[in-house]
C-alpha positions as a printed NumPy array, in Angstrom:
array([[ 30.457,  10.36 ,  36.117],
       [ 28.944,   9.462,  39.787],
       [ 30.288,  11.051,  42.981],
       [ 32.322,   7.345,  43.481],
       [ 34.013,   7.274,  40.471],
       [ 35.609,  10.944,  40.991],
       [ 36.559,  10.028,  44.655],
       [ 38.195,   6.568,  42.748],
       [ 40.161,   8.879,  40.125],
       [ 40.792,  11.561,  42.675],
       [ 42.929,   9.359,  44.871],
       [ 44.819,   8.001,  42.182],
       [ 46.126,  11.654,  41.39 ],
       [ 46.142,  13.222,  44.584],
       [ 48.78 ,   9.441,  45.052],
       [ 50.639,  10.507,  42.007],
       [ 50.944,  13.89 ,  42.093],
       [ 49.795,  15.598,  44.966],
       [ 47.134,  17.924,  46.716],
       [ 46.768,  20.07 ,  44.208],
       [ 46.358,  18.05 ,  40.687],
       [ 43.911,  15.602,  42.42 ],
       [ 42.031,  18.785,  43.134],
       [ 41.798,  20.033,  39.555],
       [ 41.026,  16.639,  38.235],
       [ 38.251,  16.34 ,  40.249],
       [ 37.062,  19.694,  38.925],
       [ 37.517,  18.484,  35.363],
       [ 36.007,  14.959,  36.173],
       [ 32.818,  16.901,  38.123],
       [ 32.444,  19.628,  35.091],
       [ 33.381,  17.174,  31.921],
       [ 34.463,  19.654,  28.943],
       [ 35.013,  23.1  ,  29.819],
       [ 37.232,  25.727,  28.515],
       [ 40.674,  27.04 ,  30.314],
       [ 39.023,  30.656,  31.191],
       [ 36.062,  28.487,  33.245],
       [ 38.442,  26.036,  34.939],
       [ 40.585,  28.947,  36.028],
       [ 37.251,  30.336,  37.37 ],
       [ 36.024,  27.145,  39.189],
       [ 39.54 ,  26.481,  40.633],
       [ 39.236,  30.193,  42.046],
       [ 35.558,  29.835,  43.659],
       [ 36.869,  25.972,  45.37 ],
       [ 37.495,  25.844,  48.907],
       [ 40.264,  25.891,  49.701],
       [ 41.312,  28.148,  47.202],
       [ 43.441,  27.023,  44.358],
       [ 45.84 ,  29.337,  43.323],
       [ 46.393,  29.913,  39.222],
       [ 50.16 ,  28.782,  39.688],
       [ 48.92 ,  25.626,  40.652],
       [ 46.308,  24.976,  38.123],
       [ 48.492,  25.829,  35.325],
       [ 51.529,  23.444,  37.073],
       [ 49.018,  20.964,  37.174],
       [ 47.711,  21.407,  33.825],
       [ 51.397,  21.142,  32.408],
       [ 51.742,  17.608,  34.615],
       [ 48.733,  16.131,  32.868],
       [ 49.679,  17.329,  29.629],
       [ 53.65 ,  15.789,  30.313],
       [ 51.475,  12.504,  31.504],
       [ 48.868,  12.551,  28.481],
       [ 46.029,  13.046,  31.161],
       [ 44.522,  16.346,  29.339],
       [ 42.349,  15.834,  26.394],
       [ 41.745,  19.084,  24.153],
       [ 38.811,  19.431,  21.505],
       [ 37.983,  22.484,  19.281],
       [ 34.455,  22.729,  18.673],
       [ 33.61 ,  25.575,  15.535],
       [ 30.833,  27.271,  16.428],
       [ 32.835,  28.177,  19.6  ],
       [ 35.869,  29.121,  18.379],
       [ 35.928,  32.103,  20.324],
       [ 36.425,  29.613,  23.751],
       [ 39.232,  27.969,  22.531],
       [ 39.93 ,  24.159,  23.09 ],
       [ 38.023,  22.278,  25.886],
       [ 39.739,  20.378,  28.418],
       [ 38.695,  16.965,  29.845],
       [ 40.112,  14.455,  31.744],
       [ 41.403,  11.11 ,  30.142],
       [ 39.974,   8.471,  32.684],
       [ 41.682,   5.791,  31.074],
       [ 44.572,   6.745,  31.401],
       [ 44.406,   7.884,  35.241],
       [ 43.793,   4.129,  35.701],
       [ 47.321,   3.245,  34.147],
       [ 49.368,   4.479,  37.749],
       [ 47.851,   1.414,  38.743],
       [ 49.289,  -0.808,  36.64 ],
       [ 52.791,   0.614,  35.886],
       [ 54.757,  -1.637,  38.264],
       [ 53.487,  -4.578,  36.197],
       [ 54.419,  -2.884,  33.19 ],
       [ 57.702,  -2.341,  34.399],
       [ 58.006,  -6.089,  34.805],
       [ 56.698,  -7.576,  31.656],
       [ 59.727,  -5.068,  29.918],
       [ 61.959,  -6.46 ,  32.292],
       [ 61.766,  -9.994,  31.259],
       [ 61.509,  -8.981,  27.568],
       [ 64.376,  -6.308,  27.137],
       [ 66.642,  -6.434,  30.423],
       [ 66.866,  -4.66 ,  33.7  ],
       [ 68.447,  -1.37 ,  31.999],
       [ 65.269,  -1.11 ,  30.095],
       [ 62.857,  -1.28 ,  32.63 ],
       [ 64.417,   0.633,  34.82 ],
       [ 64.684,   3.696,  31.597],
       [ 60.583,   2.837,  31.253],
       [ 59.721,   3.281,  34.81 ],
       [ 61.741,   6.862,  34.815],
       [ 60.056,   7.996,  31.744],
       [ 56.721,   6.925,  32.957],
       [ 57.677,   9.108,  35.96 ],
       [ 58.733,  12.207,  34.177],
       [ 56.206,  12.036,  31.23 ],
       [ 57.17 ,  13.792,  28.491],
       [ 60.782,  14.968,  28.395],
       [ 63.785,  16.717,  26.551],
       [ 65.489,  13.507,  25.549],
       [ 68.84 ,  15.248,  26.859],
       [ 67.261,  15.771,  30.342],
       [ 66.216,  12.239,  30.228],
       [ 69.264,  10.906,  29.058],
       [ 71.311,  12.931,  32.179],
       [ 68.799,  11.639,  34.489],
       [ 68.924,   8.201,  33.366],
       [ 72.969,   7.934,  33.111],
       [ 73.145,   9.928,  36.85 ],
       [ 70.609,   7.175,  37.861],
       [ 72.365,   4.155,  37.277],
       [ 75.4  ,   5.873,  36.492],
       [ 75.456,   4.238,  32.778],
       [ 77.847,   5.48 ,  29.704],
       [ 76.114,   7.826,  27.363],
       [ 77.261,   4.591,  24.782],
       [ 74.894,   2.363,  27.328],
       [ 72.099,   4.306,  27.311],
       [ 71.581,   5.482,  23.881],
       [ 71.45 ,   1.863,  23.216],
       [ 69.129,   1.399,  25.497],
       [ 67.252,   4.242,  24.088],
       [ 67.282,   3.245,  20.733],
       [ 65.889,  -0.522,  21.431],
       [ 62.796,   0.725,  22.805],
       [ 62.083,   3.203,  20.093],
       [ 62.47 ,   0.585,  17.808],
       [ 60.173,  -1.418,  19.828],
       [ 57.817,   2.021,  20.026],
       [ 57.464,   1.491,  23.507],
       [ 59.495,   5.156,  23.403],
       [ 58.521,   7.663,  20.828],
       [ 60.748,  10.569,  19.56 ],
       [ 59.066,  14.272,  18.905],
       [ 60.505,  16.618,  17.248],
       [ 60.761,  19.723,  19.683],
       [ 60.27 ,  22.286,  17.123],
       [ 57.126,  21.288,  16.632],
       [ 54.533,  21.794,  18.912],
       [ 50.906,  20.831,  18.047],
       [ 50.35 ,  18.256,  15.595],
       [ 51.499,  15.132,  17.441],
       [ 51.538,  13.283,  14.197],
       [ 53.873,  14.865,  12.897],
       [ 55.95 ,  15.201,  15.462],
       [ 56.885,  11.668,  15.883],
       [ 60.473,  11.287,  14.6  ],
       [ 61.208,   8.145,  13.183],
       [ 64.058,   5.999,  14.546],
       [ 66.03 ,   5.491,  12.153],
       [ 66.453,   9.03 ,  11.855],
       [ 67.208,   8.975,  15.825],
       [ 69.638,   6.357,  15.521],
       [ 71.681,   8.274,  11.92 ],
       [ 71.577,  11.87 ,  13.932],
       [ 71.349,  11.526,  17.714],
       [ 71.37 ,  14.833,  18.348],
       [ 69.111,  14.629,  21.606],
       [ 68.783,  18.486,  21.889],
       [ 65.982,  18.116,  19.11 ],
       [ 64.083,  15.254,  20.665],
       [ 61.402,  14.89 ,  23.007],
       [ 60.72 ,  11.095,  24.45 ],
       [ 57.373,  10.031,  25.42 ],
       [ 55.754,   6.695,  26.609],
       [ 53.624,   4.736,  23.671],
       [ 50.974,   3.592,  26.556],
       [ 49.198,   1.601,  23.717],
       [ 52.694,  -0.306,  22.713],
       [ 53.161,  -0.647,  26.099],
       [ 49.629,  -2.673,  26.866],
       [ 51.049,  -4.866,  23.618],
       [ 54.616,  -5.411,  25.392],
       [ 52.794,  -6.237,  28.759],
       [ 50.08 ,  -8.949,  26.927],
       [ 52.68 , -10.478,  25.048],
       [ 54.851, -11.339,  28.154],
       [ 51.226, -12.33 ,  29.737],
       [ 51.06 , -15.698,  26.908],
       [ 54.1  , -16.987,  28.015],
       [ 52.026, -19.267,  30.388],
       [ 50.088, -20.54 ,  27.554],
       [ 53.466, -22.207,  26.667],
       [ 55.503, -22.806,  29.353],
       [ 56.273, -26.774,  30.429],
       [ 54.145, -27.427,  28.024],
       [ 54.769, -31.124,  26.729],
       [ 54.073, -30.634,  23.187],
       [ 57.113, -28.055,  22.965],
       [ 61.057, -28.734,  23.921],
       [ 62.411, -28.054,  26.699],
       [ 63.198, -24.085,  24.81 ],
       [ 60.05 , -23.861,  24.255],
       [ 59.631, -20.701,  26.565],
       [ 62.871, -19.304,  25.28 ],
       [ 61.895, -19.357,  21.648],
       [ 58.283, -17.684,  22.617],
       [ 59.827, -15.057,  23.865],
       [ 62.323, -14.756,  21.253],
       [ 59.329, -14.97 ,  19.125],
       [ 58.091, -11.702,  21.153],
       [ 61.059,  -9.667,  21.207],
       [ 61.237, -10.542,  17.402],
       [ 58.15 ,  -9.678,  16.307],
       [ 58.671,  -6.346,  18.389],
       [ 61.93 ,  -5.33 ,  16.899],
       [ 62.421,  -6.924,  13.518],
       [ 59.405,  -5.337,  11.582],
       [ 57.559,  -1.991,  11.883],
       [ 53.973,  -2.688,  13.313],
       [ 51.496,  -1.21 ,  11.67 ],
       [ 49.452,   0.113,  14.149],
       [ 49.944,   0.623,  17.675],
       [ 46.354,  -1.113,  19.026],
       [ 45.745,  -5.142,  19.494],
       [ 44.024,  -5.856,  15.961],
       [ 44.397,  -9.114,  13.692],
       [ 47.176,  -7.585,  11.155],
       [ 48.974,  -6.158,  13.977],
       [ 52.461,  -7.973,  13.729],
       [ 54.472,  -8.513,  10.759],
       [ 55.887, -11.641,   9.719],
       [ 59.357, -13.026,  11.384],
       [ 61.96 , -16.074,  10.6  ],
       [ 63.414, -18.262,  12.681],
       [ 66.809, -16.973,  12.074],
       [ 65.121, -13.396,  13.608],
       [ 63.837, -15.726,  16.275],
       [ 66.947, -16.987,  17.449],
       [ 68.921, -13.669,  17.161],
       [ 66.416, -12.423,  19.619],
       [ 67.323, -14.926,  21.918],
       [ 69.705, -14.671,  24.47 ],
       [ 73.045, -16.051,  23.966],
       [ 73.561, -17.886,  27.142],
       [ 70.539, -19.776,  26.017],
       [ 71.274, -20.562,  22.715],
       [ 73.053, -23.098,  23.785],
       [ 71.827, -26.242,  21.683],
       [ 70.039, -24.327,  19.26 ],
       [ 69.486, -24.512,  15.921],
       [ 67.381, -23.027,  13.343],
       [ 65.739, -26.537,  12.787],
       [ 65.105, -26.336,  16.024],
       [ 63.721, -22.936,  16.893],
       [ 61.292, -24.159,  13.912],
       [ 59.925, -26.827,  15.207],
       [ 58.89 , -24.594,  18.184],
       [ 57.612, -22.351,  16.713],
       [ 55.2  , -24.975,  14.478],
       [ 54.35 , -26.73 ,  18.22 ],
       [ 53.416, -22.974,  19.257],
       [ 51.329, -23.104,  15.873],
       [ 49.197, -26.111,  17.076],
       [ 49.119, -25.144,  20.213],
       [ 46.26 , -22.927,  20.065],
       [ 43.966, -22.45 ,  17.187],
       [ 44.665, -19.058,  14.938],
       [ 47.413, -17.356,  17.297],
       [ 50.413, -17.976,  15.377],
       [ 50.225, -18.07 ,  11.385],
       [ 52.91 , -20.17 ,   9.641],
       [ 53.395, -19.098,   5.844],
       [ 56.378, -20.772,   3.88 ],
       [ 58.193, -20.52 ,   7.224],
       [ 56.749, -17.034,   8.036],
       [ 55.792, -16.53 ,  11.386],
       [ 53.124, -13.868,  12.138],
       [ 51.369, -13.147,  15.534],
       [ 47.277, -12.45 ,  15.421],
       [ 46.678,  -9.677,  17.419],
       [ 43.383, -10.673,  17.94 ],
       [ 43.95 , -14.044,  19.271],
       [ 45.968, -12.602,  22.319],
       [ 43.141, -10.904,  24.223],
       [ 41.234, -14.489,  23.985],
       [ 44.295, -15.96 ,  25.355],
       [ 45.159, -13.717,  28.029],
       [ 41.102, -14.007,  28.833],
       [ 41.146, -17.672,  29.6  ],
       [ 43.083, -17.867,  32.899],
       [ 39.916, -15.139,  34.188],
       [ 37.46 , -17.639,  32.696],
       [ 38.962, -20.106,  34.558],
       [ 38.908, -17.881,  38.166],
       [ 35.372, -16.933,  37.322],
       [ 33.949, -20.402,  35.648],
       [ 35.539, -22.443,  39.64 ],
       [ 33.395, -19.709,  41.99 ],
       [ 30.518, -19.404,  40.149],
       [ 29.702, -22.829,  37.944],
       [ 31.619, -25.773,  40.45 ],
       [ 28.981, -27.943,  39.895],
       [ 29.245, -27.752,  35.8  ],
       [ 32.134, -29.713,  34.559],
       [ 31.429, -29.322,  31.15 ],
       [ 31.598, -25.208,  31.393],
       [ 35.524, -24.995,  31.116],
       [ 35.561, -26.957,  28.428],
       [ 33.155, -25.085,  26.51 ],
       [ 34.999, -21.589,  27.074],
       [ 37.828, -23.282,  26.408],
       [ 36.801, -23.878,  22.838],
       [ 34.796, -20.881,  22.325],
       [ 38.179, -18.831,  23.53 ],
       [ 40.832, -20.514,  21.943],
       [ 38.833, -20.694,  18.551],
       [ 40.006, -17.908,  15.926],
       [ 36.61 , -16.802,  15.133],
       [ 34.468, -14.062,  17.387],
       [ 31.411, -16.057,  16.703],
       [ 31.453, -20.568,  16.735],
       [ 28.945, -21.91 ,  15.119],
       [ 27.07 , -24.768,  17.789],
       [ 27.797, -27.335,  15.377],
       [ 31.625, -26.773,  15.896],
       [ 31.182, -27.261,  19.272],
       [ 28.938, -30.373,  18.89 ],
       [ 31.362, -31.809,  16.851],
       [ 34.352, -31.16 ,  19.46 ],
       [ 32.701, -31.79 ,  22.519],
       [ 30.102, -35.253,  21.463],
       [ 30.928, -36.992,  24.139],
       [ 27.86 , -36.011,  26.47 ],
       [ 25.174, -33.841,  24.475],
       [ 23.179, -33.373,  27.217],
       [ 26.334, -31.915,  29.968],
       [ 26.93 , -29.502,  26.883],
       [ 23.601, -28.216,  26.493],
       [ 23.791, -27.643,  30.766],
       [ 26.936, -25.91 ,  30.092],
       [ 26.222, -23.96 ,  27.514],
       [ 22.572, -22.436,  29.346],
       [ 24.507, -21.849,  32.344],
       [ 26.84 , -19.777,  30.933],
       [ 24.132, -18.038,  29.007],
       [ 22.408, -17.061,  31.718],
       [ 25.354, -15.54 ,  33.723],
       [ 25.907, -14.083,  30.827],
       [ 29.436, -15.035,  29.708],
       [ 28.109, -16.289,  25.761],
       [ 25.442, -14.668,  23.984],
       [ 23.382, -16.997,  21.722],
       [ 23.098, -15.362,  17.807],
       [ 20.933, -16.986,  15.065],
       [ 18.201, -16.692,  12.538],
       [ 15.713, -18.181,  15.5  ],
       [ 15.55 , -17.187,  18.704],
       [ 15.295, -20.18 ,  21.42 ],
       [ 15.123, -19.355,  25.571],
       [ 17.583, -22.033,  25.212],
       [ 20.393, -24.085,  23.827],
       [ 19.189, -27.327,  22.11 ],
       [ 21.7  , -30.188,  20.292],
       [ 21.382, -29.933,  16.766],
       [ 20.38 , -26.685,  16.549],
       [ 23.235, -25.846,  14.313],
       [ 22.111, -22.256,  13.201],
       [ 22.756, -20.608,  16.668],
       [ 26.158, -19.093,  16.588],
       [ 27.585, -18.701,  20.315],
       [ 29.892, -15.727,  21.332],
       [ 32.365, -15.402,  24.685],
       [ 31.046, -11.987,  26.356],
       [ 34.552, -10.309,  26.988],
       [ 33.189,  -7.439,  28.827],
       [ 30.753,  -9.241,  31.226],
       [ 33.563, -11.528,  32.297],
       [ 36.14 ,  -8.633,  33.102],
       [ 33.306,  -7.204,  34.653],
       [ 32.537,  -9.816,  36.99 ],
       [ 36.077, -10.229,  37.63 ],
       [ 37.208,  -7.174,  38.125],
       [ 35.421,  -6.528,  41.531],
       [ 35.906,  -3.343,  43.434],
       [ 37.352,  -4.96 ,  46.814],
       [ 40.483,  -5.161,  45.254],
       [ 40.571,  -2.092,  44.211],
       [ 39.573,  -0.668,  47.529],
       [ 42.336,  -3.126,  49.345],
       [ 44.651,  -1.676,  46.688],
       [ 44.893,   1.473,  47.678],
       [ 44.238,   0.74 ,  50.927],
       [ 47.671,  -1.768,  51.73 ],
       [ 49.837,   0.472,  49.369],
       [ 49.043,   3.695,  51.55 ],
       [ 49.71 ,   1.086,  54.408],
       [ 52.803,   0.072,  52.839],
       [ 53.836,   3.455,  51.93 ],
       [ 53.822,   4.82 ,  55.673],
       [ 55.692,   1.864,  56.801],
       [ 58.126,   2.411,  54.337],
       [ 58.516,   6.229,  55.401],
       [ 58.661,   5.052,  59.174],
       [ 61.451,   2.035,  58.145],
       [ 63.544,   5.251,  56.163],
       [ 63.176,   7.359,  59.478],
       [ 64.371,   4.349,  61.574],
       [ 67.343,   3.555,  60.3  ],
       [ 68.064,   7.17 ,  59.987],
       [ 68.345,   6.712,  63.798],
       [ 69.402,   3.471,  64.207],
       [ 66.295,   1.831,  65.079],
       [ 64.592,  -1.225,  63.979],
       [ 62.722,  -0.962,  61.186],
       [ 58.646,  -0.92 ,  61.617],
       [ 58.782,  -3.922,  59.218],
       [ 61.096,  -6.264,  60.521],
       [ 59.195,  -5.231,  64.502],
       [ 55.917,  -6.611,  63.059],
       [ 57.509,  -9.577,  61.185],
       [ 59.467, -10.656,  64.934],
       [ 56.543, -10.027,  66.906],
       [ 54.245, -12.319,  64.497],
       [ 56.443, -14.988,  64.158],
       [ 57.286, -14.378,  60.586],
       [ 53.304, -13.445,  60.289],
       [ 54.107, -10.071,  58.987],
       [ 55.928, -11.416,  55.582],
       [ 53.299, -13.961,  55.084],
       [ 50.45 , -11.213,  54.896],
       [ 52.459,  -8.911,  53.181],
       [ 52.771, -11.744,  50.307],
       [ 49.212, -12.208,  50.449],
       [ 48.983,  -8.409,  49.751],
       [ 51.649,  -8.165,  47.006],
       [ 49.762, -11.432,  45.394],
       [ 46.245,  -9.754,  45.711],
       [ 47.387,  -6.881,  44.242],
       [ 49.042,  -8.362,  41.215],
       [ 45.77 ,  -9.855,  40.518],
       [ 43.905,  -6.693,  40.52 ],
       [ 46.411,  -5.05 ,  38.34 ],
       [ 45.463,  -7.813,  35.807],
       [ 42.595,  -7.69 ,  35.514],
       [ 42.887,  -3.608,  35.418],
       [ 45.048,  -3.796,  32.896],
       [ 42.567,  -6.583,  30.682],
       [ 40.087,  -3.917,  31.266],
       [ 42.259,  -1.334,  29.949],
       [ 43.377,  -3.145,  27.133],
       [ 40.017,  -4.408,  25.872],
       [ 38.693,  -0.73 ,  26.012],
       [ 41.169,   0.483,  24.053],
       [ 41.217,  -2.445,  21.35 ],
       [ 37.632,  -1.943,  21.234],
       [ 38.023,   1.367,  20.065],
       [ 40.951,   0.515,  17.547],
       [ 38.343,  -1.525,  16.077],
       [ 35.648,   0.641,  16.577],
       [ 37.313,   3.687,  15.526],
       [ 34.554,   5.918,  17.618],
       [ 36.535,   8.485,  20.16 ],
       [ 33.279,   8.158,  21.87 ],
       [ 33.979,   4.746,  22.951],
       [ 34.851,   5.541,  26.743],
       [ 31.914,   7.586,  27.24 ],
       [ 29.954,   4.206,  25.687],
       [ 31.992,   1.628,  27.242],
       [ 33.247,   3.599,  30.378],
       [ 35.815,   1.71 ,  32.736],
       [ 35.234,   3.288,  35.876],
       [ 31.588,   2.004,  35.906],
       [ 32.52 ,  -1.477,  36.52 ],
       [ 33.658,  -0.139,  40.069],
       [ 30.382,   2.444,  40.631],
       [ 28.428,  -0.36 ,  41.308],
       [ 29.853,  -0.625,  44.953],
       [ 30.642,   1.773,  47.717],
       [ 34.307,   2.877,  47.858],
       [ 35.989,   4.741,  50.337],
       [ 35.552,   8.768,  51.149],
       [ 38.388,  10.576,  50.408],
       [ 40.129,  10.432,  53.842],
       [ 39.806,   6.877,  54.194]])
């Protein structure tokens, strides 16, 4: 890793969790693998000082917050495990508030709120987090096991079994067994990040559908009945975004799944005819099988991807009008790789516009050209090219580091005037906040909307990164896949911030 992408990680944990963790991560981030005995040793040799307490208090965070990655290698038994630092998952903080909304539409304020503690605590005694939880939001025990036991059957929660400590596989407690024996003494509860990114993307679609003209006017509500459906109703079978990732749903599971203030007017009948306009809405993203409805995991990171084409294809290709259209195809199609006589045949109204298009976007490098022949260039009738949408150079390019840098940047900002607004009213003073916003004219909310808007934005396109990474190693199946297909290199390419900034 360079010197910038420590400093990038280090401020995200020294944010988090203070001085001290931020200061050990950096070690682990500057050394890679090492084992406890030399961490213990570097931590003693840094000025200032670390003292062992703290390293093993911070080790114990990151291990509560799945931050620690361990690996036994043979010949050095005698070591024991290695430690590293999981990057990835340092760049989640970032992106938990969004989280934390996308399972507030889906499952309710109760359930959002129980997310964003547990993402807080990291790993817990399910009886501590229950106690914290009820004391909270002072909720029944009744209220909150429910609660509880709707996101485990999501899997956005996972149960451990507290007797056992090292095999995580076999640790996770099914819920069913949960839900017959509650007996929370036994259980540990921990956040299923990679559920999570599928709860959070799911949500994300719902502005492929909305107002859209081809569905009713519950359109929306049966998507996301759809969603909460294919969440509950049906054990996934793996946790990752991959093609057979959902299991097949009714309408009747549909439309239990939706809300019952808005049920009003519904019928099965109609729930199905949603879900077939969803169908043919886009190309491959819902299946329909003797009234069967399965999501393609696949097809949602394509979907999610088009709103950055969009972003990316206005700044850098205005004077192409043909290039939307083309993505729009290439991304909405269900296979990785179009063959140009698809396209042809979609888009014949101007050959010579698409052939523009097409090179353009070649040489920014959003499609790759793939074939028997290789041509500098797109030609019409050329129909043994294949063309494929380049998902990483698009996050890439969108995901630029000045929003990352203003990130952290307004919510320090943010965060002092929020201690200085707590201090004033402690004295009966006005509030820093509402001084600026007076003073301005009503300036002061206006930029702090612009702030909260920029960084939802980043978050996105954080979390697209995050989420492509990891289905890319689902797919993959290499564990070396961050080292090959690191995040934090997108933002090493410009100059961030020292450490006191």
């Amino acid at each position: 890793m360079t010197d910038t992408e420590i400093v990038l990680v280090h401020v995200i944990m020294e944010r988090h969790f203070g001085v001290y963790p931020a200061a050990v991560s950096k070690i682990l981030l500057e050394t890679g693998e090492m084992p406890l005995k030399e961490l213990y040793r570097r931590t003693s040799q840094h000025s200032p000082r670390i003292p062992s307490k703290a390293v093993k208090e911070s080790l114990q965070l990151f291990s509560q917050h799945n931050l620690l990655l361990l690996h036994v290698y043979p010949e050095l038994v005698e070591d024991g495990p290695y430690l590293s630092f999981d990057v990835s998952r340092a760049f989640f903080f970032l992106i938990e508030p969004s989280m934390c909304y996308a399972v507030e539409e889906l499952f309710g304020d109760e359930a959002a709120r129980a997310v964003a503690l547990l993402l807080g605590m990291g790993t817990t005694p399910a009886e501590d987090f229950m106690a914290e939880f009820e004391q909270d939001g002072k909720a029944s025990r009744s209220i909150s096991e429910k609660i509880v036991f709707e996101l485990l059957r999501a899997r956005v929660f996972t149960a451990l079994d507290v007797a056992m400590k090292y095999d995580s596989d076999d640790r996770e407690v099914g819920v069913e067994m949960v839900v017959r024996k509650p007996q929370w003494s036994k259980y540990a509860l921990q956040i299923n990040v990679s559920r999570l990114f599928v709860v959070f993307i799911l949500y994300l679609t719902q502005s492929k559908v909305e107002n859209d003209p081809a569905l009713g006017p519950v359109g929306l509500e049966v998507f996301l009945g759809l969603c909460r459906a294919s969440l509950l109703c049906a054990p996934l079978r793996t946790n990752f975004i991959c093609e057979d990732l959902f299991l097949p749903v009714t309408a009747t599971d549909v439309l239990n799944n939706v809300p019952e203030n808005s049920q009003e007017g519904m019928e099965t009948h109609v729930v199905e005819a949603n879900l077939d306009g969803i169908a043919n809405l886009i190309d491959g993203f819902l299946d329909n099988s003797d009234k069967h409805y399965t999501l393609r995991g696949t097809k949602l990171l394509g979907m999610w991807a088009e709103h950055f084409v969009y972003e990316i294809l206005r700044a850098d290709l205005p004077h192409v009008p043909m290039a939307r259209p083309v993505m729009q195809f290439l991304t909405r199609n269900s296979k990785p790789y179009v063959q140009a006589k698809a396209l042809e045949m979609e888009l014949y109204g101007n050959s010579h516009a698409m052939r523009y298009a097409i090179n353009d976007l070649c040489r920014l490098g959003f499609v790759d050209t793939m074939g028997t022949s290789h041509v500098a260039s797109f030609e019409p009738g050329r129909t043994e090219i294949f063309l494929h949408v380049n998902l990483p150079r698009l996050y890439r390019q969108k995901l630029q580091f000045d929003y990352c840098e203003n990130v952290l940047r307004c919510t320090t900002a943010m965060e002092t005037r929020l201690a200085k607004d707590a201090a004033a009213r402690r004295f009966g003073l006005a509030s820093s906040s509402s001084q600026a916003a007076q003073g301005a004219g009503g300036d002061g909310e206006v930029v702090q909307q612009k702030f909260e808007k920029m960084e939802m934005g980043f978050t996105d396109a954080l979390a697209f990164s995050l989420l492509y990474t990891r289905a890319v190693s689902s797919i993959t199946a290499e564990d070396g896949c961050r080292e090959a297909f690191s995040l934090v290199d997108f933002f090493s390419r410009n100059p961030i911030p020292d450490e006191q900034a």
